[in-house]
DSSP file (Angstrom, degrees, kcal/mol; ACC not computed):
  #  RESIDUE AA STRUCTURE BP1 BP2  ACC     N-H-->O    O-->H-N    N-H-->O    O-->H-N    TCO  KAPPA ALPHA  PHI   PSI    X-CA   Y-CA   Z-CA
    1    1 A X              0   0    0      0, 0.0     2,-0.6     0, 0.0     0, 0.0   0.000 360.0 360.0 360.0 154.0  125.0  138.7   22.9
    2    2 A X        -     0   0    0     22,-0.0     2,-0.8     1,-0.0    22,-0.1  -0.717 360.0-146.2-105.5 132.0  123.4  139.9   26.0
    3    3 A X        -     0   0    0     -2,-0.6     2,-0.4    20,-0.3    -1,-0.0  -0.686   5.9-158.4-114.6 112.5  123.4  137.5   28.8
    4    4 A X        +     0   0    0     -2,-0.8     2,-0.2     1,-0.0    19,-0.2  -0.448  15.8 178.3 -78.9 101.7  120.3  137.3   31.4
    5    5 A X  E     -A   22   0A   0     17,-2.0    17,-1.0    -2,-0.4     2,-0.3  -0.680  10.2-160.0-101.3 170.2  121.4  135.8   34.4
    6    6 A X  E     -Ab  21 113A   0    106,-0.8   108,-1.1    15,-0.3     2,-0.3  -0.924   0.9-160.9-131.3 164.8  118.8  135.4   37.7
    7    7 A X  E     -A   20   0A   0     13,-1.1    13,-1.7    -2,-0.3     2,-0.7  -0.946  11.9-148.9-149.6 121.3  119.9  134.8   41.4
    8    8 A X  E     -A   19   0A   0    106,-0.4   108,-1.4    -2,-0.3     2,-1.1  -0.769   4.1-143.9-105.5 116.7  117.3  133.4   43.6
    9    9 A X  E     +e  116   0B   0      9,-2.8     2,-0.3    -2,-0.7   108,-0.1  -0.439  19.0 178.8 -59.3  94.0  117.3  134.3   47.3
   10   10 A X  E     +e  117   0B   0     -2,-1.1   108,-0.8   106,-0.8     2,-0.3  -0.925  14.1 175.6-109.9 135.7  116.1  131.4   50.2
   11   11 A X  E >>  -e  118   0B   0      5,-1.5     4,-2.2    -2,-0.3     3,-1.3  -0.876  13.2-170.1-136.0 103.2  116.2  132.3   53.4
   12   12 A X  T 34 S+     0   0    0    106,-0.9   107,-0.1    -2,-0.3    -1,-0.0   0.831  73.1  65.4 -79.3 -31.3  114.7  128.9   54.6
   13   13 A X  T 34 S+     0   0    0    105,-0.5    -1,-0.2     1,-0.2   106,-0.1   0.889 124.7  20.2 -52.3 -27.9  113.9  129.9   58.7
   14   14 A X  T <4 S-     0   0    0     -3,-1.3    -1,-0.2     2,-0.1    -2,-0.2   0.753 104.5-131.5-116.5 -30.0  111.3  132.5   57.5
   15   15 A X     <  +     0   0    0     -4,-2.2    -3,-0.2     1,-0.2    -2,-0.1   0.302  48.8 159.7  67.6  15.8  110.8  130.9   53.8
   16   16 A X        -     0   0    0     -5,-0.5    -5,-1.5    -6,-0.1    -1,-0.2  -0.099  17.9-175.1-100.2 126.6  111.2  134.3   52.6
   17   17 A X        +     0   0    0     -7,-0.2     2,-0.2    -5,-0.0    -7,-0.2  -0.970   7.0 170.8-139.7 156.7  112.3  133.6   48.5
   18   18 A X        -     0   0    0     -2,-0.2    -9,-2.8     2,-0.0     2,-0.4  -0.893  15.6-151.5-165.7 138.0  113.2  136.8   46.3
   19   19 A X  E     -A    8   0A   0     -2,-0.2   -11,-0.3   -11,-0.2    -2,-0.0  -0.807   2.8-154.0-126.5  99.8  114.8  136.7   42.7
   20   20 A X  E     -A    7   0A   0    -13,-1.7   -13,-1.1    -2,-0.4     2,-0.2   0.125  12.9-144.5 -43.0 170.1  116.9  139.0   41.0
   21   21 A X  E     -A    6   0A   0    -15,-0.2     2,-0.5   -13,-0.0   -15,-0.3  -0.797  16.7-161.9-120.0  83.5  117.3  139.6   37.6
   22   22 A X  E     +A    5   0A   0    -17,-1.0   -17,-2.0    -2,-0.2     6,-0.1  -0.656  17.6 167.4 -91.9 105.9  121.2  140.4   36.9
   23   23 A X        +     0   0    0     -2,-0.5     2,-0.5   -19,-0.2   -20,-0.3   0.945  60.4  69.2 -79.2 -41.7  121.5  142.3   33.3
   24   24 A X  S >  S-     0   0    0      1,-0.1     3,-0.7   -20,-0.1     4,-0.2  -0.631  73.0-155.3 -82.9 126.5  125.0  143.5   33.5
   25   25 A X  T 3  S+     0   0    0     -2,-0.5     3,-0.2     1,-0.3    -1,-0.1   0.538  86.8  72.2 -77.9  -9.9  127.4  140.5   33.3
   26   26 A X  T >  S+     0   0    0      1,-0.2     3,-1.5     2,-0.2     4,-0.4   0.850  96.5  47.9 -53.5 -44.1  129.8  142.1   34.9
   27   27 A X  T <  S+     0   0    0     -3,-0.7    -2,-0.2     1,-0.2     3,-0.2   0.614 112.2  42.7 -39.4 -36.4  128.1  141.9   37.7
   28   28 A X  T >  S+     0   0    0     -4,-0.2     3,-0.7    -3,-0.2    -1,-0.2   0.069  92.4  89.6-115.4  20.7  127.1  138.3   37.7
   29   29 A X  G X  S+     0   0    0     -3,-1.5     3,-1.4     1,-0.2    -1,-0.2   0.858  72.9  73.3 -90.6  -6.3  131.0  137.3   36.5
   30   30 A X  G 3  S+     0   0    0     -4,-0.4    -1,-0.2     1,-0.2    11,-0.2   0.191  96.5  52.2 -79.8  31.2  132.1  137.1   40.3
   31   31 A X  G X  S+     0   0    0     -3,-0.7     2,-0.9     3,-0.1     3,-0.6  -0.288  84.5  99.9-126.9  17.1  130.2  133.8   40.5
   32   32 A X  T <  S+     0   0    0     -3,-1.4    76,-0.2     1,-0.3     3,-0.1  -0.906  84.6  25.9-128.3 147.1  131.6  132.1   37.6
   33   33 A X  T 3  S+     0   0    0     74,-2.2     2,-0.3    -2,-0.9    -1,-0.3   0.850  86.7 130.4  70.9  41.7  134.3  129.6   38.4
   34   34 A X    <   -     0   0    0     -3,-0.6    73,-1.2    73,-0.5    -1,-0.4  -0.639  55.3-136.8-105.3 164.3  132.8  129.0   42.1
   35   35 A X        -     0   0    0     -2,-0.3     2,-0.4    71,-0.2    21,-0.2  -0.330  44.4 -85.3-108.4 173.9  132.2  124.9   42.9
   36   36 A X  S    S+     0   0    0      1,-0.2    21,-0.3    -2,-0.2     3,-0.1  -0.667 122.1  36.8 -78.5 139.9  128.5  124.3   44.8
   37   37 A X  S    S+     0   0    0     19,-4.2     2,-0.7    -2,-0.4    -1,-0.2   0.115  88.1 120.3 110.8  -2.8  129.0  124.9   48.4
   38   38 A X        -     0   0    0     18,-0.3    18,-1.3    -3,-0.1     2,-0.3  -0.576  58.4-127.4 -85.3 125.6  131.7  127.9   48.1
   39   39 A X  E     -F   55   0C   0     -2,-0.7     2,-0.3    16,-0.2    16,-0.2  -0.546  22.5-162.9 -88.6 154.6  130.8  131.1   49.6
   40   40 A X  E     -F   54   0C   0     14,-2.1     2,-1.3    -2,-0.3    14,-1.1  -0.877  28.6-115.4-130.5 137.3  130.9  134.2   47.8
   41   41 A X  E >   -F   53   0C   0     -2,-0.3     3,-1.1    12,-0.2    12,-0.2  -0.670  32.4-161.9 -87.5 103.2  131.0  138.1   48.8
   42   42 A X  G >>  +     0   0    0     -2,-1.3     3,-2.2    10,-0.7     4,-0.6   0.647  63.9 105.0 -43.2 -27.2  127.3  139.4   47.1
   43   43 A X  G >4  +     0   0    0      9,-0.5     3,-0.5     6,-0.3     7,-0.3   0.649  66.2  60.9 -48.6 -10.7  128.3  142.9   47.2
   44   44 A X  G <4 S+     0   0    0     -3,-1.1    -1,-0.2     1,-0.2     3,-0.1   0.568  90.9  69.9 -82.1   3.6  129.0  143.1   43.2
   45   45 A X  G <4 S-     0   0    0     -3,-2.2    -1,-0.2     1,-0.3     2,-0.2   0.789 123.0 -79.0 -77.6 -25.9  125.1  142.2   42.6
   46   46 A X    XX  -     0   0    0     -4,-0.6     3,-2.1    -3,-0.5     4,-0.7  -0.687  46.4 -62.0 153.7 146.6  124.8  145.9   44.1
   47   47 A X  G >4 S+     0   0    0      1,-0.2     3,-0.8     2,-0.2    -1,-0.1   0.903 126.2  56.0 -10.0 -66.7  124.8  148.6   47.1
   48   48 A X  G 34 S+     0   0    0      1,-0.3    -1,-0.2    -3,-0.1    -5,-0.1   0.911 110.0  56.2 -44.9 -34.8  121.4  146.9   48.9
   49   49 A X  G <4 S+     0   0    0     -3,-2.1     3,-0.5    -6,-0.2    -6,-0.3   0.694  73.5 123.4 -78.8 -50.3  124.1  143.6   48.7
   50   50 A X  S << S+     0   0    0     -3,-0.8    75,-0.2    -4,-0.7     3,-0.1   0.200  83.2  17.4   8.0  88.8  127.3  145.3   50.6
   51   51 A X  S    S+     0   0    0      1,-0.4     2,-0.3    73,-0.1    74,-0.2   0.716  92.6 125.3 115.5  26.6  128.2  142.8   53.7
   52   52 A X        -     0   0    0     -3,-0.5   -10,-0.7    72,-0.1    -9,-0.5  -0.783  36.8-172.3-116.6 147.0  126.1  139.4   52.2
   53   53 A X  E     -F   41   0C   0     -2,-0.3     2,-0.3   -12,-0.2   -12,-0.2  -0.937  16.0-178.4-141.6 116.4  128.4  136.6   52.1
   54   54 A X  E     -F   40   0C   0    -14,-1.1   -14,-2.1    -2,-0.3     2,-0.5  -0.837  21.5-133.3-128.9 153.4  126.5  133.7   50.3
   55   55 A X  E     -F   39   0C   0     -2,-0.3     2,-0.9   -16,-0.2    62,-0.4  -0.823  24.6-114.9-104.7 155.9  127.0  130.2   49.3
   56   56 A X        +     0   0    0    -18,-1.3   -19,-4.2    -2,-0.5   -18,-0.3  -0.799  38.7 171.0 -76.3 117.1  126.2  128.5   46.0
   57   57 A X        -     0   0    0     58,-1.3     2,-0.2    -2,-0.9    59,-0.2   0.905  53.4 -40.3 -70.1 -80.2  123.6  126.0   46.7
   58   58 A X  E     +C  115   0A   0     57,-2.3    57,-0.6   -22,-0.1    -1,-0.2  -0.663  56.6 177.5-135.1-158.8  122.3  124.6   43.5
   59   59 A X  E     -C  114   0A   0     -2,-0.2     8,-2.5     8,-0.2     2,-0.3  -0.647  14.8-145.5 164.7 168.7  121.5  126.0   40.1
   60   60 A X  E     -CD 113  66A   0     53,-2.3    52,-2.4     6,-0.2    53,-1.3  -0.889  16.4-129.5-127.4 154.8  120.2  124.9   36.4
   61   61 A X  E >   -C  111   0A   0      4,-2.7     3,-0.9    -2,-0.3    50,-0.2  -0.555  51.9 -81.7 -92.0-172.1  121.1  126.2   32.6
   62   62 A X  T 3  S+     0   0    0     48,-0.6    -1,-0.1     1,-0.3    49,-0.1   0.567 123.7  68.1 -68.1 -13.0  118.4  127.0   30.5
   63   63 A X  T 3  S-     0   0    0      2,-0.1    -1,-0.3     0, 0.0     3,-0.1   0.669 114.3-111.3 -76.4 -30.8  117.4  123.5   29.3
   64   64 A X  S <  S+     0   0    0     -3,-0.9     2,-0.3     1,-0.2    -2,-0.2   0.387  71.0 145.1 130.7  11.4  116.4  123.0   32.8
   65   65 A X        -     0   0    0      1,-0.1    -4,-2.7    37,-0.1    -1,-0.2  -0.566  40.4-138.3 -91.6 124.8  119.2  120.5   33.5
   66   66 A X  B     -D   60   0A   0     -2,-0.3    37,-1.8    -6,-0.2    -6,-0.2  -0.478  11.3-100.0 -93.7 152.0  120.5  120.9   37.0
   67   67 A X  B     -g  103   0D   0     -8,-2.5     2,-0.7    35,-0.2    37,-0.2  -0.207  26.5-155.1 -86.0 177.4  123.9  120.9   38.8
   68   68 A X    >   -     0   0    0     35,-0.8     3,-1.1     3,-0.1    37,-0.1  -0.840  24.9-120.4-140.9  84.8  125.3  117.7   40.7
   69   69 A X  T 3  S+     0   0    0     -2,-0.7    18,-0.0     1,-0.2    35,-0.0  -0.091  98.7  30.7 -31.9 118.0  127.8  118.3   43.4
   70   70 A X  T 3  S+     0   0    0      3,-0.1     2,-0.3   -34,-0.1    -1,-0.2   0.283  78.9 114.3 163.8 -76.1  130.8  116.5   42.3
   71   71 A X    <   -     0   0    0     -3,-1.1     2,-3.0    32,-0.2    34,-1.6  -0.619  59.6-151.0-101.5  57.1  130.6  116.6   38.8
   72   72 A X        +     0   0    0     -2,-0.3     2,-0.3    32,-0.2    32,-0.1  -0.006  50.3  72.0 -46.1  82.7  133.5  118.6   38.3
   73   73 A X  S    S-     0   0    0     -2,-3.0    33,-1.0     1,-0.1    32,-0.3  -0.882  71.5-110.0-174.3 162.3  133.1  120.6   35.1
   74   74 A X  S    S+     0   0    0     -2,-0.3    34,-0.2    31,-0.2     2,-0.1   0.805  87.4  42.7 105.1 -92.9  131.5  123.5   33.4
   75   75 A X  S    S-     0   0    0     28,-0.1    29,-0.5     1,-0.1     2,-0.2  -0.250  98.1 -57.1 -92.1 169.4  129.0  122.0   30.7
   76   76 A X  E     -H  103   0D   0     27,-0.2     2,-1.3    -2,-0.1    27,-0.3  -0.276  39.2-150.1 -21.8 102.9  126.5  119.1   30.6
   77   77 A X  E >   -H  102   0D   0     25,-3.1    25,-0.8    -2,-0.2     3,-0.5  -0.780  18.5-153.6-115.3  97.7  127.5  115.5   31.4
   78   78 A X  E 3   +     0   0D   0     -2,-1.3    23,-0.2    23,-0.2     3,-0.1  -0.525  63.5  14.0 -90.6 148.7  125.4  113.1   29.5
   79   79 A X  E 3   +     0   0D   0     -2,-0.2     2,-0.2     1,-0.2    -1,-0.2   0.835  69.8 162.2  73.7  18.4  124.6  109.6   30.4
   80   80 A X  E <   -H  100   0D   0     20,-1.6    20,-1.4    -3,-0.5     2,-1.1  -0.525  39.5-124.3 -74.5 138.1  125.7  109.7   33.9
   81   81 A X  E     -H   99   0D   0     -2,-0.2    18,-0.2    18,-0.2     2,-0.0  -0.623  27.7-160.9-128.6 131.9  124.1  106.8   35.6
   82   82 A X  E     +H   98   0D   0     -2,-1.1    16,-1.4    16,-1.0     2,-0.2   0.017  10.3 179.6 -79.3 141.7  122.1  107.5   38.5
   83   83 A X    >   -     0   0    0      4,-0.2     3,-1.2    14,-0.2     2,-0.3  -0.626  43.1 -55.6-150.2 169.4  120.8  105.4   41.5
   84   84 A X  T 3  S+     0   0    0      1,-0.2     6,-0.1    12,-0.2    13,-0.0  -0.642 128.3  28.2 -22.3 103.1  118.9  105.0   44.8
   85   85 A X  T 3  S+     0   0    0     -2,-0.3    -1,-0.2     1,-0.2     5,-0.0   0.202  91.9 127.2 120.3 -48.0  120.6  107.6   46.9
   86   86 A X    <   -     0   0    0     -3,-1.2     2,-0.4     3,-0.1    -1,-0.2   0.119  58.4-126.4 -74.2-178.0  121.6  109.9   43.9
   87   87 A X  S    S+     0   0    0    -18,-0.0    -4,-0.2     3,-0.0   -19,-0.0  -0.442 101.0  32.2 -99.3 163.6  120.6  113.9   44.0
   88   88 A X  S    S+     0   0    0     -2,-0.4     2,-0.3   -21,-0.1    -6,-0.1   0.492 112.3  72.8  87.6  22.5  118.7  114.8   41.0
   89   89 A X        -     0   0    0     -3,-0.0     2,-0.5     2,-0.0    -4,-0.2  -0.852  49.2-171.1-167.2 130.9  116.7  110.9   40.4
   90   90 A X        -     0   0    0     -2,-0.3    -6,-0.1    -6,-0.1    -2,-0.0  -0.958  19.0-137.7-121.8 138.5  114.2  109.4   42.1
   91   91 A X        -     0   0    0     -2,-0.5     3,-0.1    -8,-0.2     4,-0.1  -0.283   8.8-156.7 -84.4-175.0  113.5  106.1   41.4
   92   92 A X  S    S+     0   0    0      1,-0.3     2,-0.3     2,-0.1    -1,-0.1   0.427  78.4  26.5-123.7   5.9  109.9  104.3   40.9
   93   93 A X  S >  S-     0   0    0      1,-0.0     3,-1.3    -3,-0.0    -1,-0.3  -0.940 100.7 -64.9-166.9 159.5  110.7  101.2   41.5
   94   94 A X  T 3  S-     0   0    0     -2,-0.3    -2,-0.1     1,-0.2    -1,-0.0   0.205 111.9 -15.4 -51.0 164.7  113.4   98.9   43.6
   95   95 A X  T 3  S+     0   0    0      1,-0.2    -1,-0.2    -4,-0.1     2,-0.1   0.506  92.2 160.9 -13.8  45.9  117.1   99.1   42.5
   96   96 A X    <   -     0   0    0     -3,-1.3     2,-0.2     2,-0.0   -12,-0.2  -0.538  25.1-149.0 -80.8 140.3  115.8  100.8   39.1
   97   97 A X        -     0   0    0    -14,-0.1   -14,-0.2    -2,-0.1     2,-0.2  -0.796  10.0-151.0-110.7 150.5  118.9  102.8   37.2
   98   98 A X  E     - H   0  82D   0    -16,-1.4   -16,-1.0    -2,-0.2   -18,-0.1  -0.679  21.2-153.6-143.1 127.1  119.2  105.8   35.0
   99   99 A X  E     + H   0  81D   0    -18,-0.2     2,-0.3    -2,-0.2   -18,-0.2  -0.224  33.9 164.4 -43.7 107.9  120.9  107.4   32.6
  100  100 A X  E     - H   0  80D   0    -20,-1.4   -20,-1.6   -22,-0.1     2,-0.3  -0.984  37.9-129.0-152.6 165.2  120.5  110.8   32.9
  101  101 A X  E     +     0   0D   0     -2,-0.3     2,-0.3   -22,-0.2   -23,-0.2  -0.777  39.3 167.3-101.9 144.9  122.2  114.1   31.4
  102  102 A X  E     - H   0  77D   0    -25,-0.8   -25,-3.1    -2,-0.3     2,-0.2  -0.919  34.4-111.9-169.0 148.2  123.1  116.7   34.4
  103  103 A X  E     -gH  67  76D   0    -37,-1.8   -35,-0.8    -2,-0.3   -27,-0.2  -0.707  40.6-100.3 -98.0 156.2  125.4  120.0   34.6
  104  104 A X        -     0   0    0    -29,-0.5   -32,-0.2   -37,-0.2   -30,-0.2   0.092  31.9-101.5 -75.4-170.7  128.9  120.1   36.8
  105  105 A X  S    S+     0   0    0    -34,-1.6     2,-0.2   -32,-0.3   -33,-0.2   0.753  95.6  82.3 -91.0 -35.5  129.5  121.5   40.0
  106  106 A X  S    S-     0   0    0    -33,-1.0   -71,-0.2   -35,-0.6    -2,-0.2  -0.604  78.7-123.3 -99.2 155.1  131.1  124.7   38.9
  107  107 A X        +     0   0    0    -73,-1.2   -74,-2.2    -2,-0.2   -73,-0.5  -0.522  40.0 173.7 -89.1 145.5  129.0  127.8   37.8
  108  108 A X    >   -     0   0    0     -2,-0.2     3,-0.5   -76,-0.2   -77,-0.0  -0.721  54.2 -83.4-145.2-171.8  129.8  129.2   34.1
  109  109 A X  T 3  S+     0   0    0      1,-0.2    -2,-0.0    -2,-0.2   -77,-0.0   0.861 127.4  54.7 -78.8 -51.7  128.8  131.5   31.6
  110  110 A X  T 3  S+     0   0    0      2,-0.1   -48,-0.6   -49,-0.0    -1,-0.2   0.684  80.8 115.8 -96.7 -28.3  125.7  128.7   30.2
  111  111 A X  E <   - C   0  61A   0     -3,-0.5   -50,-0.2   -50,-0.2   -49,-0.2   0.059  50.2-168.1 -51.8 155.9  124.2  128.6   34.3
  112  112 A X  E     +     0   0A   0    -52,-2.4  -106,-0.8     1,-0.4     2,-0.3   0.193  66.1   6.9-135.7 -19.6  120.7  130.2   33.8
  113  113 A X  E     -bC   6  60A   0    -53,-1.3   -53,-2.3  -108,-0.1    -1,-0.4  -0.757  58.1-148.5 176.0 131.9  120.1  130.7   37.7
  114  114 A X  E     - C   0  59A   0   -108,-1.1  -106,-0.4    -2,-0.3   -54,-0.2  -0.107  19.5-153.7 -66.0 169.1  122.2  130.3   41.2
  115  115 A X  E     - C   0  58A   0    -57,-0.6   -57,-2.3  -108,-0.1   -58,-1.3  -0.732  11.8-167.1-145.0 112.9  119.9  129.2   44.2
  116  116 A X  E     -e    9   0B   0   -108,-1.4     2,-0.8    -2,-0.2  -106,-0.8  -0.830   6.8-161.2 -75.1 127.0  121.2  130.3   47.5
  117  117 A X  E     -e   10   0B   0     -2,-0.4     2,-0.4   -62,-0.4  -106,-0.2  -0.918   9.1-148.1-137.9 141.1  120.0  129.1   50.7
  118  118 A X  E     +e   11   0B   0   -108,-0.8  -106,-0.9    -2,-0.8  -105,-0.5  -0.739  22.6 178.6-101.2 104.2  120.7  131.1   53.9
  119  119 A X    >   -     0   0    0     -2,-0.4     3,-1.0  -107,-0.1    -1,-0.0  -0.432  42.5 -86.5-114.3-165.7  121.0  128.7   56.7
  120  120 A X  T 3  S+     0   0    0      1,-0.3     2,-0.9    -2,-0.2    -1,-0.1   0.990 120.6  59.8 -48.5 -63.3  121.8  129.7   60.7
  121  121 A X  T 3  S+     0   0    0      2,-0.1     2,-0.4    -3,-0.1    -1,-0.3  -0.081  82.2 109.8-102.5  43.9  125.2  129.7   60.3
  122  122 A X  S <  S-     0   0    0     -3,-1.0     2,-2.4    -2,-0.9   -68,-0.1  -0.711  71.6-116.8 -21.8  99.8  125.9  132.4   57.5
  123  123 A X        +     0   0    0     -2,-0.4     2,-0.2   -70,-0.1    -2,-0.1  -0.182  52.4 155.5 -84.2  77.6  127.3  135.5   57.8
  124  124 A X        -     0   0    0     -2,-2.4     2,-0.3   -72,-0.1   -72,-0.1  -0.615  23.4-164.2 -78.4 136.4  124.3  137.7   56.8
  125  125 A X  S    S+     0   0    0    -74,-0.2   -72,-0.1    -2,-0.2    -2,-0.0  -0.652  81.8  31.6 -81.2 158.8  124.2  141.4   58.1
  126  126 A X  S >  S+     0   0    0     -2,-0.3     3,-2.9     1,-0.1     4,-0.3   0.493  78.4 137.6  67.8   5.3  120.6  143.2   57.8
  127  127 A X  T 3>  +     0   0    0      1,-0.3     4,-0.5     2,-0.2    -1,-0.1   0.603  56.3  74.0 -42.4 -24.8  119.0  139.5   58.4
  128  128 A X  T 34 S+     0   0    0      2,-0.2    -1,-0.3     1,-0.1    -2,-0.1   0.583  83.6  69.8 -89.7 -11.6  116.3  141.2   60.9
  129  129 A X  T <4 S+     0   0    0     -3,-2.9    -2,-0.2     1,-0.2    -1,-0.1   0.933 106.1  47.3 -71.3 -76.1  114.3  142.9   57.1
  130  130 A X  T  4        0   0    0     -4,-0.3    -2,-0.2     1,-0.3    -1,-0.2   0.530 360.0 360.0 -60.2 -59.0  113.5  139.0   56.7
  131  131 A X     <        0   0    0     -4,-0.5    -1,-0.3  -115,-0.0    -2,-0.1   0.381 360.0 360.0 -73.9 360.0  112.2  138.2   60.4
């Protein structure tokens, strides 16, 4: 089966957002087995990519279920339950809980899209096309 991954670009100073489309999975396999917060060399996305050193930020699979820094694992983690405080719940009313199903901290095959976000202290070459 062919797998479509996407990789979405933030560069939050300018707000400048830009999303690949990665067909060949070769390409997008030097992101699988990263944790959230690990930086990564971008050149294997392509040429334009040559000298980008990015972190994994967030990301969701295709069910729309998002990852939880943490969570150490892969797949989908059901029933975790969730608080005041938490990422990825807000509540709607005072000390309200929930139960809610969430993906691990490391990126895998089932990830439907990375989200990088490009803060100061990066080490981006060619940053000045953004400004």
């Amino acid at each position: 089966g062919r797998i479509n991954n996407e990789v979405e670009h933030l560069f939050l100073v300018t707000g400048f957002q830009k999303l690949i489309e990665v067909d060949d999975e070769q390409k997008f396999r030097t992101f699988y087995e990263k944790l959230m917060a690990t930086e990564v060399a971008a050149e294997a996305l392509g040429e334009e990519w040559k000298g980008y050193v990015v972190p994994v930020s967030a990301g969701n699979d295709k069910q729309g279920f998002s990852m939880k820094q943490g969570v150490l694992t892969h797949g989908r983690v059901s029933h975790l339950l969730l608080s005041k405080g938490h990422s990825c719940y807000r509540p709607r009313r005072t000390e309200e809980r929930k139960c809610k199903s969430i993906r691990g901290c490391t990126v895998g095959i089932k990830k439907k899209q990375t989200i990088w976000k490009d803060l100061f202290s990066f080490k981006i070459k060619g940053i000045e096309e953004y400004l």
